[in-house]
C-alpha positions as CSV (number, residue, x, y, z in Angstrom):
1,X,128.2,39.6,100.6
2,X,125.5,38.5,103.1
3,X,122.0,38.1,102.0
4,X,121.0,41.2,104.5
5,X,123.8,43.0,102.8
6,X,122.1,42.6,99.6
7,X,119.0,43.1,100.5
8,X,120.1,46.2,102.0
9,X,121.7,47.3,98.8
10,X,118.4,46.7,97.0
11,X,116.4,48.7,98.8
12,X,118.9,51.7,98.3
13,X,119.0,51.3,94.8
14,X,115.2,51.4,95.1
15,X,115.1,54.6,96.9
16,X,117.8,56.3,94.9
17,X,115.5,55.5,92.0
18,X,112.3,57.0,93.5
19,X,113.7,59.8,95.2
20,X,113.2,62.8,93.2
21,X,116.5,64.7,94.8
22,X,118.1,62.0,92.6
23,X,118.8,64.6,89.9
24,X,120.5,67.2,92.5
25,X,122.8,64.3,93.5
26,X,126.5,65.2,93.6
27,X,127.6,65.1,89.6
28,X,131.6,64.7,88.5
29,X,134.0,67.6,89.0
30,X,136.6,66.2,86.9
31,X,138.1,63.0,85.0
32,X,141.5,61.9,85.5
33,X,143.8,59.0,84.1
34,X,145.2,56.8,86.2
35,X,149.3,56.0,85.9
36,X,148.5,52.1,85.2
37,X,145.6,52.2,83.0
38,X,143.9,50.8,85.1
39,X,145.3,47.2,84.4
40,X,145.4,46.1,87.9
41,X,141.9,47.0,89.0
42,X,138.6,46.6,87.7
43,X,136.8,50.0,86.4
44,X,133.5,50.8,85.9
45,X,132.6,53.6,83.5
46,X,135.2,55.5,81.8
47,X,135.0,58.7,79.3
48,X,136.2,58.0,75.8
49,X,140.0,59.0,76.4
50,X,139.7,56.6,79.6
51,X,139.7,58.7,81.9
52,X,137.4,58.2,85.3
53,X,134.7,60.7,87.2
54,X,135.9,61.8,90.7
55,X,133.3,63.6,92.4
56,X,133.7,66.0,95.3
57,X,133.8,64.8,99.2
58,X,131.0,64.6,100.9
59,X,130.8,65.9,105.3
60,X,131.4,62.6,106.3
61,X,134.3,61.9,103.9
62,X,135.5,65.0,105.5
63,X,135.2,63.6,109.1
64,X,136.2,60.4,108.1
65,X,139.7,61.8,107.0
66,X,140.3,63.6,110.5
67,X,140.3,60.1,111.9
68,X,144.2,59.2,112.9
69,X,143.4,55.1,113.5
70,X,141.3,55.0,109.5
71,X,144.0,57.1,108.7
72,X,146.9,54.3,110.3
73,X,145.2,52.0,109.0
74,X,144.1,52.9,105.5
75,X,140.4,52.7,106.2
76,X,139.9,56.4,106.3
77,X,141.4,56.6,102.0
78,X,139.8,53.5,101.4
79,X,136.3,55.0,102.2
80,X,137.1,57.9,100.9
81,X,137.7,56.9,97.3
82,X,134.7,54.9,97.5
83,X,132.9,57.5,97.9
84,X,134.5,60.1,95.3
85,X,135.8,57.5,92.6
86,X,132.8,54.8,92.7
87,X,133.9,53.8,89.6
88,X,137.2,52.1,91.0
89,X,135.7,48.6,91.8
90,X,138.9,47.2,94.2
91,X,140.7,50.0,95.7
92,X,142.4,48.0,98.5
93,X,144.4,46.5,95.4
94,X,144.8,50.0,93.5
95,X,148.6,50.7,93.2
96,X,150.2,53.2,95.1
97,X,150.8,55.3,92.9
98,X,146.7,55.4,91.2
99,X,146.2,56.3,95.2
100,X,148.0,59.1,95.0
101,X,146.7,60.6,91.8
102,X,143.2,60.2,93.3
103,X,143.6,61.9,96.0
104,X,145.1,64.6,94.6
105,X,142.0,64.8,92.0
106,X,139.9,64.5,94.9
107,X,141.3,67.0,97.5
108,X,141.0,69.5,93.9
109,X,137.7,68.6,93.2
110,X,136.5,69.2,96.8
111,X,138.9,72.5,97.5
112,X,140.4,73.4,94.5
113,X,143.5,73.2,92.7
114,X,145.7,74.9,94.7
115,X,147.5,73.5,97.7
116,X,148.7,75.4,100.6
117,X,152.0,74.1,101.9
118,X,155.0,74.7,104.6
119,X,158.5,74.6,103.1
120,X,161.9,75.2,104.0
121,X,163.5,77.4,101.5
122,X,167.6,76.8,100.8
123,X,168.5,80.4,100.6
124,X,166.0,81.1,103.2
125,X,167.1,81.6,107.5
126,X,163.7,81.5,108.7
127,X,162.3,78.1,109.3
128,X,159.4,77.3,106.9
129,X,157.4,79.3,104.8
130,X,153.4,79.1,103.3
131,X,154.1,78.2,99.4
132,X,151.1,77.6,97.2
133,X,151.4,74.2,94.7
134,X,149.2,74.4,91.5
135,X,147.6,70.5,92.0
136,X,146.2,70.7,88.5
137,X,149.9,70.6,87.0
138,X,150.5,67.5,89.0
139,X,147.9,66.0,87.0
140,X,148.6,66.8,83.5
141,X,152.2,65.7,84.1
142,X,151.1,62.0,85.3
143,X,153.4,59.3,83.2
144,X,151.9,56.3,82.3
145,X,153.7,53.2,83.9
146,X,155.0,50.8,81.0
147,X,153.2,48.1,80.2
148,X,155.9,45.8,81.3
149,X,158.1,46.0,84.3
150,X,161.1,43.6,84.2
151,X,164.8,43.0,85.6
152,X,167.2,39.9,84.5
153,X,169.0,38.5,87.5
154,X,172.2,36.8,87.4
155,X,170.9,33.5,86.6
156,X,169.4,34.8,83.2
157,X,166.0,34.5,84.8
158,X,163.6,37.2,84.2
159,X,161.7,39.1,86.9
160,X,158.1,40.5,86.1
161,X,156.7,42.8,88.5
162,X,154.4,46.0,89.5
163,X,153.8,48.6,91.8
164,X,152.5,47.7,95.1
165,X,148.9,47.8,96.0
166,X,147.6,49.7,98.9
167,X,146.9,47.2,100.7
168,X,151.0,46.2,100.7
169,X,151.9,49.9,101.2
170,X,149.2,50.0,104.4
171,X,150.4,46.6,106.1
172,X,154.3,48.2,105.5
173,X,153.3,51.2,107.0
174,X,151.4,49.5,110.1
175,X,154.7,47.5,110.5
176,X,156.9,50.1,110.8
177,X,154.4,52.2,113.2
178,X,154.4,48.6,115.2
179,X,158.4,48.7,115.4
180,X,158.9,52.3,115.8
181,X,156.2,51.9,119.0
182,X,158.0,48.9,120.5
183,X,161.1,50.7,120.3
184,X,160.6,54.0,121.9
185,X,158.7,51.9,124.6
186,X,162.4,50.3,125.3
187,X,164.5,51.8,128.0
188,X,167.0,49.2,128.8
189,X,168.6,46.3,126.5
190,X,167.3,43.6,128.6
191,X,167.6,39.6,127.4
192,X,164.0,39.9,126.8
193,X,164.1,42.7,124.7
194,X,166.9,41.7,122.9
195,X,164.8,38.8,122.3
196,X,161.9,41.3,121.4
197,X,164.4,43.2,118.8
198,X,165.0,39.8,116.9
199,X,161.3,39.1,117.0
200,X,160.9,42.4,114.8
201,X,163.5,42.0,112.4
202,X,162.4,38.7,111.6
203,X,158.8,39.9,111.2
204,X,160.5,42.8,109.2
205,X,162.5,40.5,106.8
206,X,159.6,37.7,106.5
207,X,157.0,41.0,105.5
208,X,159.3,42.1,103.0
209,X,160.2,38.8,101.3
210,X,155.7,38.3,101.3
211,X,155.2,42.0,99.6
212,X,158.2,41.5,97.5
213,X,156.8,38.1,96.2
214,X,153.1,39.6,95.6
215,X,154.3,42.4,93.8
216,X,156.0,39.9,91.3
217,X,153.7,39.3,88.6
218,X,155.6,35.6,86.6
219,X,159.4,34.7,86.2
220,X,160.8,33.8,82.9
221,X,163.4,31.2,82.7
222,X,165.9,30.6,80.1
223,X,164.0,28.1,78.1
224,X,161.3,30.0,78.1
225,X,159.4,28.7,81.0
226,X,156.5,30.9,82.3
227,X,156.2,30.8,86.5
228,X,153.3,32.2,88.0
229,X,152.7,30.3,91.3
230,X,153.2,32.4,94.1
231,X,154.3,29.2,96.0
232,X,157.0,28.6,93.5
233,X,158.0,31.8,93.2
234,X,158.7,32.7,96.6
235,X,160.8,29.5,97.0
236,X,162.5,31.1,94.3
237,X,162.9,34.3,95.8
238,X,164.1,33.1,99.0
239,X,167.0,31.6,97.1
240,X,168.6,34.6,94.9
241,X,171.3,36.5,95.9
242,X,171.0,39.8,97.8
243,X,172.6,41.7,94.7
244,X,169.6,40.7,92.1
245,X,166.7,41.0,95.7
246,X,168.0,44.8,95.6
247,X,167.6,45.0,91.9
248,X,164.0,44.1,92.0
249,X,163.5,46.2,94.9
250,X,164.5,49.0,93.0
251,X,162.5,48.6,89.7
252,X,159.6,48.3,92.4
253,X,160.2,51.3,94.3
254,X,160.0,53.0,90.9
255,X,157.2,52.2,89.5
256,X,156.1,53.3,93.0
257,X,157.1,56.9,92.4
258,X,157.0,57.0,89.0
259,X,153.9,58.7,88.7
260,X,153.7,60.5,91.6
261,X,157.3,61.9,92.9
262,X,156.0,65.6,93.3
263,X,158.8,67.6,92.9
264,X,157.9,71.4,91.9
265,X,159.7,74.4,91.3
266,X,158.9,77.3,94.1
267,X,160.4,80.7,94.6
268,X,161.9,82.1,98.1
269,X,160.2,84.4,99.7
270,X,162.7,86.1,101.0
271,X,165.4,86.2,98.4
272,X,163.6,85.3,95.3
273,X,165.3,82.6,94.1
274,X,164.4,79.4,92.9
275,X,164.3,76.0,94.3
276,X,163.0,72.8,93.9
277,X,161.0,71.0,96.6
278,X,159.9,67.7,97.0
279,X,155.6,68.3,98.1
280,X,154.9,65.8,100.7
281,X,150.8,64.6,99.7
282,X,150.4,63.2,103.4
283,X,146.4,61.9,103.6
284,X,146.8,63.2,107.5
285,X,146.8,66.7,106.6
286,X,146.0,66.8,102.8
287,X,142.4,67.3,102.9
288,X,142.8,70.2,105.9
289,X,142.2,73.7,104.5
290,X,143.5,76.8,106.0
């Protein structure tokens, strides 16, 4: 932080204390528990069952959200959180799925609990439907992630590992934007864009190998040695086999969704029967009301 950065900071804290609207400042509209605990990411105050404030959104939260580059490029949730969960010191390295829990808690705590949604009913002909999900359930039914996250590869070694951040998720998601650009913007299969097609999916396999690595958290070896070197353990990684790369890819993508696969139970409107739908919690339209 630059010293005009904290200066700055001072002299808000100075005003917040002499303002006497301080009182009649936004307050808390609920507490929530994150799926990790909060063990990768540094929390500030917390009620007695651990659970952390999340306060409503503010206008410019709100405008903030209807921007699509913040949006692409995370800055828009980042901000957001920021703002609504100051208590969440690091949310750049917040995993996934603690993301998605808060912005559930905080799209409740701004409009309510209930979520307006378009589905395509099973026993339905007509396209999609309005079906209302009850956001409060989704929170009472968060799972805890384990404490420990592990996989034994073929070599007897043992693989640590945790969800990704959001920071990992973001720079996936920009990658695949990137390749999904550069290929509609192909017309012909030229040499030079066949060399531009190997480009990608080198980038694509090098940026998978780098978020696979950070989201390992130590190997165990046989004898009991602990690795934790990020050097060491990508030189490591770079050398299994592809049968043990997809079984850590797996446990990750779990503990990805573990907390926050939102699958609910809806009714058809049109023949009244049940089915179950997975609810898509997309930041780009989550916070629009109807």
């Amino acid at each position: 932080m630059t010293t005009e950065e904290t200066v700055q900071n001072k002299q808000n804290k100075e005003n917040k204390e002499q303002n006497p609207l301080k009182k009649f400042y936004r307050a808390p509209k609920l507490y929530v528990s994150l799926p990790s605990g909060g063990r990768f990411n540094n929390i500030g105050e917390k009620a007695a069952n651990g659970e952390i404030p999340v306060y409503a959104m503010t206008a410019k939260d709100e405008i903030i959200m209807r921007n699509p580059d913040a949006l692409l490029n995370g800055d828009a949730v980042i901000r957001v959180i920021k703002s609504c969960v100051p208590d969440v010191m690091d949310v750049r390295n917040l995993p996934v799925c603690d993301v998605d829990i808060l912005l559930i808690a905080i799209r409740m705590a701004t409009h309510g609990s209930v979520l307006q949604t378009k589905l395509k009913s099973p026993y339905g002909a007509r396209n999609t439907e309005e079906y209302e999900v009850n956001l409060e359930g989704i929170i009472e039914d968060v799972q805890k992630l384990p404490e420990e996250s592990s996989v034994i590869l073929k070599n007897s070694c043992t693989i640590y590992v945790k969800p990704f951040s959001y920071t990992i998720q973001t720079r996936l998601n920009l990658m695949a934007y990137d390749q999904a650009k550069a290929l509609r913007n192909v017309t012909d299969i030229t040499s030079e864009s066949a060399k531009q097609f190997t480009a990608l999916f080198t980038q694509l396999a090098d940026t998978n190998m780098d978020v696979l690595v950070q989201s390992v958290e130590k190997v165990t070896t046989p004898d009991g040695t602990v690795v934790t070197d990020k050097k060491q353990i990508a030189e490591f990684m770079d050398s299994i086999e592809s049968t043990d790369h997809t079984k850590i890819d797996k446990i990750i993508e779990s503990l990805n969704k573990a907390s926050t696969t939102v699958t609910r139970k809806f009714k058809c409107k049109e023949t009244g029967s049940e089915f179950d739908s997975e609810v898509k919690l997309d930041p780009s339209d989550f916070f629009v009301t109807t």
